[in-house]
C-alpha positions in Angstrom: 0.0 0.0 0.0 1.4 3.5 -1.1 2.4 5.1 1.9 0.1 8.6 3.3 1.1 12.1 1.7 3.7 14.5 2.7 2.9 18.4 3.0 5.9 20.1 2.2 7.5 22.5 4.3 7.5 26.1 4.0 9.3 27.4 7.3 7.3 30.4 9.0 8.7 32.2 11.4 6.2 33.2 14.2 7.5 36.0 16.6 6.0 37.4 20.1 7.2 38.3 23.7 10.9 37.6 22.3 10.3 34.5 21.8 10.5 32.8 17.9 8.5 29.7 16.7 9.7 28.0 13.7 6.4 26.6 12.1 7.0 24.6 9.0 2.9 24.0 7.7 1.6 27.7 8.7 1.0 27.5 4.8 -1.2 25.1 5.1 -4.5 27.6 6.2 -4.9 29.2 3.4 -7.7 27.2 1.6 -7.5 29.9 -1.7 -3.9 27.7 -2.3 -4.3 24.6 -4.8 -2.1 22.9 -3.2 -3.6 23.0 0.2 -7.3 21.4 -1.2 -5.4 19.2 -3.1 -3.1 18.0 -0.3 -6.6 17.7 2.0 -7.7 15.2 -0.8 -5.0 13.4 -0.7 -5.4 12.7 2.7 -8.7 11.7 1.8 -8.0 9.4 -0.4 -5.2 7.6 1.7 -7.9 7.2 4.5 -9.9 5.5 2.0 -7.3 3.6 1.2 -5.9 2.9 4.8 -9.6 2.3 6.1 -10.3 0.0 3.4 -9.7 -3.2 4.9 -12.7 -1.9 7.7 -15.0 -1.5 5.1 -17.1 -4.2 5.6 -17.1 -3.7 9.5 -18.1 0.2 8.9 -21.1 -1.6 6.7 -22.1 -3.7 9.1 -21.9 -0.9 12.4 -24.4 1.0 9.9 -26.9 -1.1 9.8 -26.4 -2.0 13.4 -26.8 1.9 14.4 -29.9 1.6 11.8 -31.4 -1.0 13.4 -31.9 0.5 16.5 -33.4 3.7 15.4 -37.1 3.9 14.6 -36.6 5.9 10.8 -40.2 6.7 11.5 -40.6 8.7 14.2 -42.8 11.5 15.9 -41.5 13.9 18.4 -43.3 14.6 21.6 -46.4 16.9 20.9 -45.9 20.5 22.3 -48.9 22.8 23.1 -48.6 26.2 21.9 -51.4 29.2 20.6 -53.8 26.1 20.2 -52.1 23.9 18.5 -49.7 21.2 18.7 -46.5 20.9 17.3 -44.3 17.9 16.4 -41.3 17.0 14.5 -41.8 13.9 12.4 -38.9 11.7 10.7 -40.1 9.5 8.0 -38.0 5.9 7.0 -34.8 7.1 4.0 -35.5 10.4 4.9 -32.5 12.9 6.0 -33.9 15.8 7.7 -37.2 16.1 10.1 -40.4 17.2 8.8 -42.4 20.1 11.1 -45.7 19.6 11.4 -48.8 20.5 13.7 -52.2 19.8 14.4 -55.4 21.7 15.9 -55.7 21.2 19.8 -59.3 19.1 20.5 -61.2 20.0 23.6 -59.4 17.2 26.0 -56.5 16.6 23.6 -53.4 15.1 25.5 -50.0 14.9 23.6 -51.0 11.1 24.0 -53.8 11.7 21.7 -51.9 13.2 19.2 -49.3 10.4 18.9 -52.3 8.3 18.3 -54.1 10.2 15.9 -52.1 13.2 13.7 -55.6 13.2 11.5 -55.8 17.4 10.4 -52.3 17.4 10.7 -50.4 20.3 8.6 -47.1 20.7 7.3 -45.0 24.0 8.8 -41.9 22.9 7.3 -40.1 20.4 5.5 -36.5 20.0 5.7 -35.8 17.8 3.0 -37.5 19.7 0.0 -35.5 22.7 1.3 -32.3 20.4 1.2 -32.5 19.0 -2.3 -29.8 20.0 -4.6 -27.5 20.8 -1.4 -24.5 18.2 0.2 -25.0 20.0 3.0 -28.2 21.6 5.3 -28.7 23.2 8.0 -31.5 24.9 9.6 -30.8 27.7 11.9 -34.0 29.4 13.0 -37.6 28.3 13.4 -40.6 31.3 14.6 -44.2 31.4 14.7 -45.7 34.2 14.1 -48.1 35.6 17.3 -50.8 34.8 15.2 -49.6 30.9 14.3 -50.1 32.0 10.3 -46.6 31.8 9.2 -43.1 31.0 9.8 -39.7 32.5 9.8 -37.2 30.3 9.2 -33.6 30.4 8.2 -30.8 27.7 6.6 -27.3 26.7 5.6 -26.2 24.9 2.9 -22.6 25.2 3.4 -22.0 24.6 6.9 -20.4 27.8 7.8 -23.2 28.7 10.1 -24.1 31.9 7.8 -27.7 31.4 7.3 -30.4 33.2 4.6 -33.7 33.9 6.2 -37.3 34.0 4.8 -40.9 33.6 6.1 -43.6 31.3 4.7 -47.5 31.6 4.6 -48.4 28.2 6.7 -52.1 28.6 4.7 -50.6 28.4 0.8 -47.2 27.1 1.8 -45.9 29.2 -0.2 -42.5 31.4 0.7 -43.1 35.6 1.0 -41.2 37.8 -0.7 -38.8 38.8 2.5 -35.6 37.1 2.2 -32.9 38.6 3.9 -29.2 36.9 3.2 -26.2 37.0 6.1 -28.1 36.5 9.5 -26.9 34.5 12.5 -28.9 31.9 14.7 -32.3 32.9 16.3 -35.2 35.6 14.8 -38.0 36.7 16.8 -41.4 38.4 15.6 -42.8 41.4 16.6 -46.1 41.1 18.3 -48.3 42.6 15.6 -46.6 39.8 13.3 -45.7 42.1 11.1 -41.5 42.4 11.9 -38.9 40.6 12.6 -35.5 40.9 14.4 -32.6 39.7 13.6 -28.7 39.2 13.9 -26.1 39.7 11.3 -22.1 38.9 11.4 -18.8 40.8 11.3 -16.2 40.1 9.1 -14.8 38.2 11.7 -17.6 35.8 12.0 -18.8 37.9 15.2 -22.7 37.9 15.6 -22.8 42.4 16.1 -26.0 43.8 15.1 -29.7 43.2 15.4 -31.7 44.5 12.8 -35.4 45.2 12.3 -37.5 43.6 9.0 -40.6 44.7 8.1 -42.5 42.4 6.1 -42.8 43.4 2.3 -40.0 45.6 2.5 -36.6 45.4 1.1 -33.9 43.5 3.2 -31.2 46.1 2.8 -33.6 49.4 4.2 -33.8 47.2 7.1 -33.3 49.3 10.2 -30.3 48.5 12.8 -31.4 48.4 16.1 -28.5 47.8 18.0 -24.6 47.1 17.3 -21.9 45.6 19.8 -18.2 47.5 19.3 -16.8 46.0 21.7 -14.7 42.6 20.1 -14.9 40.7 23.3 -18.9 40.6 22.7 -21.1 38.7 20.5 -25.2 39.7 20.4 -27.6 37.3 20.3 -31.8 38.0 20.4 -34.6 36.1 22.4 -38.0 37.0 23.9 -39.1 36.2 27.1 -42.3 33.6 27.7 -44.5 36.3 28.5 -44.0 37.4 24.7 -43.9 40.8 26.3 -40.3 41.5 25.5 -37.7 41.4 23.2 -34.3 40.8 24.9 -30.9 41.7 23.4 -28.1 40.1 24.7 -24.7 41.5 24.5 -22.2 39.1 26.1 -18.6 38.3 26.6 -17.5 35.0 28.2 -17.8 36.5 31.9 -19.8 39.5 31.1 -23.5 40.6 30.4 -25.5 43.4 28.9 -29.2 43.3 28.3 -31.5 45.4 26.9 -35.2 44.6 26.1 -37.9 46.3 23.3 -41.7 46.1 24.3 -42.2 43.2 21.4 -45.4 45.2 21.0 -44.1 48.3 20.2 -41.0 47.1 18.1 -39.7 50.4 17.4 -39.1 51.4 20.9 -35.5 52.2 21.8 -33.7 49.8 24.0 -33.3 49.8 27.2 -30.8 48.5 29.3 -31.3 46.5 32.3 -28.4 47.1 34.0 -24.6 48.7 32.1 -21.9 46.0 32.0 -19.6 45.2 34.6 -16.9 43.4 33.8 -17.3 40.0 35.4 -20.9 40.3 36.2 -23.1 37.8 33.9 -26.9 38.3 34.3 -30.1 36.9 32.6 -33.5 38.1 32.6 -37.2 36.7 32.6 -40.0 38.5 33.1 -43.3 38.2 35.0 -46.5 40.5 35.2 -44.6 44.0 36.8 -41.5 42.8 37.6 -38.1 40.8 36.0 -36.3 38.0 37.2 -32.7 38.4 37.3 -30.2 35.3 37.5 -26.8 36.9 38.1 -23.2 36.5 39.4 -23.2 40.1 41.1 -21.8 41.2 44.8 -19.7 37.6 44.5 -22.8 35.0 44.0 -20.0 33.3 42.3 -22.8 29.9 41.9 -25.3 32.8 40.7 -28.9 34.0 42.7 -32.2 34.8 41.4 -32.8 38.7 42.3 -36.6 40.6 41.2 -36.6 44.0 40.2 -39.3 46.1 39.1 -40.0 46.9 35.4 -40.4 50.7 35.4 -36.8 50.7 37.4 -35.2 47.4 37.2 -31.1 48.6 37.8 -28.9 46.7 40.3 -30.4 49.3 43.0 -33.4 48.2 42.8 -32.8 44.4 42.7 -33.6 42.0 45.6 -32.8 38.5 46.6 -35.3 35.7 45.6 -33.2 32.7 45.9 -29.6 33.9 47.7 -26.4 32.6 46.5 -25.9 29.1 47.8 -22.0 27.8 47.6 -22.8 23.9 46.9 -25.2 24.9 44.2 -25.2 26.3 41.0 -28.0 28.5 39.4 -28.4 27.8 36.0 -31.5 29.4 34.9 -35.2 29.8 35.0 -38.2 29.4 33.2 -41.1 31.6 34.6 -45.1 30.8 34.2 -47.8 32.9 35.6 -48.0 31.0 38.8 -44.9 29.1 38.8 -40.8 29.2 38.8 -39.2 26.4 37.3 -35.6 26.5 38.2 -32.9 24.7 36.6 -30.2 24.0 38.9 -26.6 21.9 39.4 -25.9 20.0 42.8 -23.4 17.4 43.6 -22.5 17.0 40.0 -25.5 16.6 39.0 -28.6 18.4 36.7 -32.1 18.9 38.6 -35.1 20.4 38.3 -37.3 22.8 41.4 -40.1 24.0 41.8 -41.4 27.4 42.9 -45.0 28.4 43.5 -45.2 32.2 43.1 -48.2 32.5 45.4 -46.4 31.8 48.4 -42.7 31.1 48.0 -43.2 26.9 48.2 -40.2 25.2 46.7 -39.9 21.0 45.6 -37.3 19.2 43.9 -38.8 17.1 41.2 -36.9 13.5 42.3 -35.7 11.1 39.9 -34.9 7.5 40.3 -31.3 6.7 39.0 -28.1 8.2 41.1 -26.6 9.4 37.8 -28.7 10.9 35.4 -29.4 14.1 33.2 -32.8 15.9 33.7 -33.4 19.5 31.8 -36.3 21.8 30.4 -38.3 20.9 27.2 -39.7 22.8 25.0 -42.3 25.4 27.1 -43.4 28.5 24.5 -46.3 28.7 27.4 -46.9 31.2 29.8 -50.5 30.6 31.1 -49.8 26.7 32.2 -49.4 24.6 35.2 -47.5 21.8 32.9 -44.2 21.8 33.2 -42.4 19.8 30.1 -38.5 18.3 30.8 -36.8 15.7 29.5 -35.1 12.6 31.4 -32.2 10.4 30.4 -29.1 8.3 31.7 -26.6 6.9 29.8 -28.8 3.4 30.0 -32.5 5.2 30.3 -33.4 6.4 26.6 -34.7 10.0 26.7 -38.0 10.5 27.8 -40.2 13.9 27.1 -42.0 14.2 30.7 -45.4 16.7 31.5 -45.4 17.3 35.1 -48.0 19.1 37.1 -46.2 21.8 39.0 -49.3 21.4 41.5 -50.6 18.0 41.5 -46.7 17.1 40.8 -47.7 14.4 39.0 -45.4 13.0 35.9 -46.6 11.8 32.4 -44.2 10.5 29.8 -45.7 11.7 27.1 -43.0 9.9 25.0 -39.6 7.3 25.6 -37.1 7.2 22.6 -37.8 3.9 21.4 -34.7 1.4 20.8 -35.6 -1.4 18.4 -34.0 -5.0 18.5 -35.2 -5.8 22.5 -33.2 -3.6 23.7 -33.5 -4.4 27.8 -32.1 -1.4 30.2 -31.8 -4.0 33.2 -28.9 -5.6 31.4 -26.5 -2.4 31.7 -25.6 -0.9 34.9 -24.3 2.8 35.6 -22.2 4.3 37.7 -20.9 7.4 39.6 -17.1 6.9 40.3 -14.0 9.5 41.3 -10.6 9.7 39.8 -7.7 11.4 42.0 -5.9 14.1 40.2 -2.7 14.9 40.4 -3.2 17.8 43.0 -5.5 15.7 44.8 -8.8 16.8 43.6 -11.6 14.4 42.9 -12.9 14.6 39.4 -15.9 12.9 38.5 -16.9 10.5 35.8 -19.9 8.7 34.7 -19.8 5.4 33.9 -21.8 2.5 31.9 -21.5 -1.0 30.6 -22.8 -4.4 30.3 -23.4 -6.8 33.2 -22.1 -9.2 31.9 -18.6 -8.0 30.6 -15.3 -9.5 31.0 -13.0 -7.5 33.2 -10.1 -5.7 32.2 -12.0 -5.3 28.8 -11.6 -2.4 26.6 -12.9 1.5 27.3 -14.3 4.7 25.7 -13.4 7.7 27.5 -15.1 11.1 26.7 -14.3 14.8 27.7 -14.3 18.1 27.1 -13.6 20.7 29.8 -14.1 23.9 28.5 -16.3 27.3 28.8 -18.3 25.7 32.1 -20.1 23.2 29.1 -21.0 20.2 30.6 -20.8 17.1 29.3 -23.8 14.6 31.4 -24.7 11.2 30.9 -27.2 10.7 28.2 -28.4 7.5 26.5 -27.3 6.8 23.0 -28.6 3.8 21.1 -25.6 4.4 18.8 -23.2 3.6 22.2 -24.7 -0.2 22.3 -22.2 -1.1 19.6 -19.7 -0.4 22.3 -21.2 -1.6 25.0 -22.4 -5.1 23.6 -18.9 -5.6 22.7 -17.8 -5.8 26.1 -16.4 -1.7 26.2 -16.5 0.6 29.4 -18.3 4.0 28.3 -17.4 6.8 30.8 -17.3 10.7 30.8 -14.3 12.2 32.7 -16.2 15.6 34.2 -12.9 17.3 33.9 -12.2 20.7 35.4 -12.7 23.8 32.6 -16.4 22.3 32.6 -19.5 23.0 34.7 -20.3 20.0 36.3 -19.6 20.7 39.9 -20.8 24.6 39.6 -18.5 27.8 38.6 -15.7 27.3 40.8 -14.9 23.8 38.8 -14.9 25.9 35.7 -12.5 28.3 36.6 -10.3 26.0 37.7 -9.8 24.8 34.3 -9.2 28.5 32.4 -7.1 30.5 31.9 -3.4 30.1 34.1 -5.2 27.0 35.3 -6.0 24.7 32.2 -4.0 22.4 32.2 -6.4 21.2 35.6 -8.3 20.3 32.0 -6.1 17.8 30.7 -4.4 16.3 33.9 -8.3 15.4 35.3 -8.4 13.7 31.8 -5.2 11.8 32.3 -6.4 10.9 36.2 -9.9 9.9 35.0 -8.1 7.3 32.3 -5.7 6.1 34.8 -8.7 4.9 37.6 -10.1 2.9 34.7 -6.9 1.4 34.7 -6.0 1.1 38.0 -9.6 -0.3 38.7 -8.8 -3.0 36.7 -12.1 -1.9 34.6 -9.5 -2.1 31.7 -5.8 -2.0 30.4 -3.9 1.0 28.0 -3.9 -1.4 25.1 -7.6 -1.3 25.6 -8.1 2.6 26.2 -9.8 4.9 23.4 -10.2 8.7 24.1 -12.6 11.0 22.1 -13.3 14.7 22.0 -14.2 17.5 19.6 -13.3 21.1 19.1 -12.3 22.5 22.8 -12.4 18.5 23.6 -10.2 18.1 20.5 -7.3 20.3 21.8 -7.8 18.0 25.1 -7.1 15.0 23.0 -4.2 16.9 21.7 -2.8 17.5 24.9 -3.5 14.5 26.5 -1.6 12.6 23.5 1.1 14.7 24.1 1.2 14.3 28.1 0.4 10.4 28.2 0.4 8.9 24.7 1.5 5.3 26.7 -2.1 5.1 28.5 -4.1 5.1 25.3 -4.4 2.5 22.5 -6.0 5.3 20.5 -7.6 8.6 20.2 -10.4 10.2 18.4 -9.8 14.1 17.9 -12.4 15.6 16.0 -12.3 19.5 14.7 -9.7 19.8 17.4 -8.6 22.8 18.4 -5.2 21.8 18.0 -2.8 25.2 16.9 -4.0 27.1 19.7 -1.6 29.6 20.4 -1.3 30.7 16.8 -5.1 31.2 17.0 -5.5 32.8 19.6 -2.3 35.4 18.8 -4.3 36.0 15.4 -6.8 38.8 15.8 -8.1 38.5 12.2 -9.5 35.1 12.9 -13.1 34.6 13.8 -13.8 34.6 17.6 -10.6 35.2 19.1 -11.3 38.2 20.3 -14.0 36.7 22.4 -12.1 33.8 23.3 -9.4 36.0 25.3 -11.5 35.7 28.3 -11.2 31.6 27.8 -7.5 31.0 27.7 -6.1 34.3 28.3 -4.5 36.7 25.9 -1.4 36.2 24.2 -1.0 39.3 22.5 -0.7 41.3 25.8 0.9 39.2 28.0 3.9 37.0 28.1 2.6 35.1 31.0 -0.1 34.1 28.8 1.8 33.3 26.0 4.3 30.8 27.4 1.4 28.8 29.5 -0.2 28.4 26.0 2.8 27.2 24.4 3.8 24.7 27.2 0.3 22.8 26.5 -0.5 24.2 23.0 -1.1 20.9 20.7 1.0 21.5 18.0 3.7 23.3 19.7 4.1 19.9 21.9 4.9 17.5 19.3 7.5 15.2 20.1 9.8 12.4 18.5 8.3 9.8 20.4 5.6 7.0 19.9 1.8 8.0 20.2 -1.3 6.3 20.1 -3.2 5.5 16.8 -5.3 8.9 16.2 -8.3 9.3 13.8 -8.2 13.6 13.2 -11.2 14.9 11.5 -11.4 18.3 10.3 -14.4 20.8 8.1 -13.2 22.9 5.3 -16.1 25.3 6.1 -15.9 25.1 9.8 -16.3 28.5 11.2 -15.3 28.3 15.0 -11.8 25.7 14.2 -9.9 26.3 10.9 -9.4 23.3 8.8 -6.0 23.9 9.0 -5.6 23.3 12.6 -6.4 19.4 12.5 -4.0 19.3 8.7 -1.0 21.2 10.2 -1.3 18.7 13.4 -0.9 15.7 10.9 1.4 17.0 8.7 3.9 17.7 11.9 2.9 14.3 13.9 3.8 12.4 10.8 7.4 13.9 10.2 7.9 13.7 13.9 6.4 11.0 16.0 8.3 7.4 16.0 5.8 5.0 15.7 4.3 3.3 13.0 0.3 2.8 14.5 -2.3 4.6 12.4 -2.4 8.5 11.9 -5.5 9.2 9.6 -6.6 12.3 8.6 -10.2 13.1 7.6 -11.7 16.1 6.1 -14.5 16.9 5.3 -14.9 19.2 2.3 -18.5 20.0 2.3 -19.5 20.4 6.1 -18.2 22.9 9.3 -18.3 22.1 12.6 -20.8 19.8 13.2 -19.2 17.7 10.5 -22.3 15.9 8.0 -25.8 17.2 8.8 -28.2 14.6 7.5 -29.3 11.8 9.9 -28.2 8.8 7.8 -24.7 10.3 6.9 -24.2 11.4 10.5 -24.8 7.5 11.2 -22.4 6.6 8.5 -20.2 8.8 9.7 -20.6 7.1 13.2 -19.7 3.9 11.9 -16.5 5.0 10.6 -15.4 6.2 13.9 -16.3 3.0 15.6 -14.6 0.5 13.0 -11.3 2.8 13.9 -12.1 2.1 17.9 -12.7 -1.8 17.5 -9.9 -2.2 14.7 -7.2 -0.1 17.1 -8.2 -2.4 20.1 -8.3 -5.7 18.5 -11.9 -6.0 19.4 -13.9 -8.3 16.3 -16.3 -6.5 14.6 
């Protein structure tokens, strides 16, 4: 077999804080160069090649993923303006198919699962998909009045999306269409305007516009526009539909103003002016706004009430104080009810506030490790309460529960076909010790009946407080059933144990991030739950560059690793002001540019700066050409310098895909496919039989 390509070498010199880096693939991300696509499919073509021999085994994980999955499919029914809305997937169909139906006097979401008789089409992703590789849609409003939709999609997969509103009575699409916008639209409450967001030329979401319907896109007006680089803008409205909220937010600072959304051409106003550090969200209810914030060091954030004539940081008082072992997430607020969503003991869980007289219940659950979160909940004047439930061996259930009776309904469980049987798989809470003694959590399921010391799949992320919980995949049985370990190593730089565990992972301290990692993969070992020749790690983007580290720091305790659009070059990235986001990201890792502390901390961890003539692990690297958030080039320059440095000969493949971003493919049965090319690398790297 011809051996994989070789990018040449153009040396670079990179200079900053006195310090020079030689960097011998910089060429490599500029994707206008011929030689860079073609070197890209090169690599593609030698992972064809090199992957051949799993073929069969990819083909057969496929239909095994399939299998499971019930192609046709309905969504748990959603009340909202008196109907009910659903998401249907039909059997060799990509994308879902929006639909609704008329409320019936009595009508349970039960009912509609039964019967979809009247049912309309809002939206169909599939006929807005044909002729495109790639789809994506970004956006999704009803109008007040329920008679049409705005919507917006991508068919690039740079998260650039065109939007346009359709007539839900002819079907047919209006006029408006209004190129460039961002994620999220809301209406106005007359029906007759929309806002917006559009991008910088730095892929920064910066200005909310104003579209009134029938007029031409480029008179729209501009209602608001961020200056600052650190901060991105993003647009919501709060349940009440009384408000239009503008968000203007860095990564550890908030500025909010709302718009009556019945008066859309009211100038904002601002809740309270940003101070840095001090993160706040708003609801609102009858005469007053709820306030989740960080301020006066609530470091786990409170809920605060303010009134709506006045509602500055004077005038704001304690609902629900700052509590140390628990972290405030958010709320949802109903007329006569507070649903707050809340982090304790690593965990995700739901209360329960009655507004009338202050009466607060935890809604209990019955594994010790699970995931519990809001549904779907567009209304205000309800005592139902929708959430989802889920473990990593309880499929998902969509659960209505009466905030007063507190009774629960599932209203629907994500079937598994093929028998699947949950009493057969166990999960498990356990705690790895990290290197400064901390204990770092992990999650952890397999079969019952596995054979100890087997092989394991490690996940982990670890960055911007996101949290990684234990959800059910029908896609991990291949795994499981093959006698594998699936655990998630809740490493520091996430939010799993409230803020304080993510800012111990930021900054001056991430490496925390990738040293939890390390300790998490070493329990399994030590535990004797499974051996380095039978260890696989996985992460993506932010969980990528953790994959890159941890190859780096301990390539001897993995038999392989899964980095997908890692964020590998980090240090150049972030020292490049021209690149989309890195502005915003300063207040992640620190900047570079400014300071020298900075600088060195990033290189001693940085990926590709850490490279070594030394064996690793076998590594599958995927990358997207049109990935917005982590070049293309990051993942290709990583290769390029592993291959004419590392000292082994175990696999180093390279995948890229040129049609797709971040997310990599977007339609269901390529996302499976995709799938079952990541597994056939896991169980061919292990020795496992497929």
């Amino acid at each position: 077999m011809q051996g994989p390509p070789t990018a040449p070498r153009r040396r670079t010199e990179l200079r900053a804080h006195g310090d020079t880096r030689v960097d011998d693939w910089y060429w490599l991300r500029d994707r206008d160069d011929p030689e860079v696509i073609a070197y890209l499919e090169a690599e593609n073509a030698w992972t064809e090649q090199a992957t051949a021999h799993t073929q069969a085994l990819q083909e057969r994980l496929f239909e095994e993923i399939k299998s499971r999955i019930q192609e046709t499919d309905v969504s748990g029914p959603v009340a909202y303006g008196g109907w009910w809305y659903y998401t249907r997937t039909v059997e060799g169909l990509q994308y879902g198919v929006h639909c609704r139906r008329r409320i019936r006097p009595g009508d349970s979401a039960a009912d509609v699962l039964a019967d979809t008789s009247g049912e309309e089409v809002v939206l169909d992703e599939n006929a807005l998909a044909e002729g495109h590789d790639y789809f994506a849609l970004g956006a999704l409003a009803l109008s007040p009045d329920h008679t049409r939709a705005a919507y917006s999609t991508d068919t690039e997969g740079n998260e650039v999306y065109s939007l346009r509103v359709r007539d839900l009575e002819s079907g047919a699409d209006l006029s408006d269409e209004v190129p460039g916008t961002y994620y999220g639209v809301e209406w106005s409450e007359d029906g007759q305007g929309l806002w917006y967001t559009t991008l910088d030329d730095a892929k920064r979401p910066w200005r909310v516009h104003r579209h009134r319907l029938g007029d031409d896109a480029a008179s729209d007006a501009l209602v608001h526009q961020e200056d600052d680089a650190a901060f991105h803008v993003g647009i919501g409205k709060t349940r009440s539909r009384q408000w239009l909220v503008i968000a203007s937010q860095s990564a550890v600072t908030s500025e909010l103003r709302v718009i009556p959304a019945g008066a859309p051409e009211t100038e904002p106003r601002v809740i309270a002016p940003r101070r840095q550090d001090v993160e706040y969200d708003v609801e609102h209810h009858g005469e007053r706004f709820f306030i989740v914030t960080n301020a006066d060091g609530a470091e786990n954030f409170k809920l605060v009430e303010a009134p709506v004539e006045d509602p500055g940081p004077d005038n704001w008082r304690d609902v629900i104080p700052h509590r140390a072992d628990v972290r405030l997430m958010g709320i949802d607020a109903f007329a006569g009810h507070l649903s707050l969503y809340e982090r304790a003991e690593g965990l995700t869980r739901l209360r329960v506030m009655r507004l009338a007289d202050g009466e607060t219940h935890t809604i209990e659950h019955p594994e010790p490790v699970h995931t519990v979160g809001p549904g779907l909940n567009p209304e205000f004047e309800t005592t139902t309460l929708r959430f989802h439930y889920t473990s990593l061996v309880t499929p998902d259930q969509a659960i209505d529960y009466d905030l007063e009776t507190r009774t629960r309904t599932v209203v629907r469980q994500q079937p598994v076909l093929g028998g699947y049987d949950a009493s057969l798989y166990e999960t498990a809470r356990h705690w790895a010790t990290a290197e400064d003694g901390t204990q770092v959590p992990m999650s952890l399921a397999w079969r019952k009946d596995r054979q100890a010391g087997g092989p394991a799949f490690l996940y982990g992320y670890g960055s911007y407080e996101y949290s990684i919980d234990p959800r059910f995949s029908s896609v991990r049985l291949s795994l499981l059933d093959r006698g594998f370990v699936y655990a998630i190593a809740h490493v520091r730089g996430g939010g799993e144990l409230g803020r304080p565990w993510y800012e111990d992972g930021k900054l001056l301290h991430k490496r925390n991030t990738f040293t939890d990692f390390v300790a998490a993969g070493q329990h399994l070992v030590d535990s004797g739950l499974t051996t380095p020749s039978g260890l696989v790690a996985r992460g993506g983007s932010a969980g990528g560059l953790l994959m890159g580290a941890v190859a780096n720091l301990r390539p001897d305790l993995f038999a392989a690793i899964v980095a997908e659009v890692p964020f590998v070059d980090a240090l150049t990235t972030i020292l490049d002001e021209t690149l989309p986001l890195t502005v915003i990201e300063w207040e992640e890792w620190g900047n570079p540019v400014e300071s020298a502390e900075v600088y060195f901390y990033m290189k001693s961890y940085a990926p590709y700066d850490n490279v070594e003539a030394k064996d690793y692990p076998a590594l599958l690297v995927r990358g997207g050409l049109n990935d917005p958030r982590v070049g293309f080039w990051e993942p290709a320059k990583w290769v390029a310098k592993l291959r004419a440095t590392k000292t082994d000969d175990h696999p180093l493949i390279l995948k890229t895909d040129m049609g797709a971003g971040h997310g990599g493919p977007s339609g269901r049965y390529d996302a499976w496919k995709d799938e079952a090319f990541v597994l056939a690398f896991v169980l061919d790297a292990v020795g496992v039989a497929g």
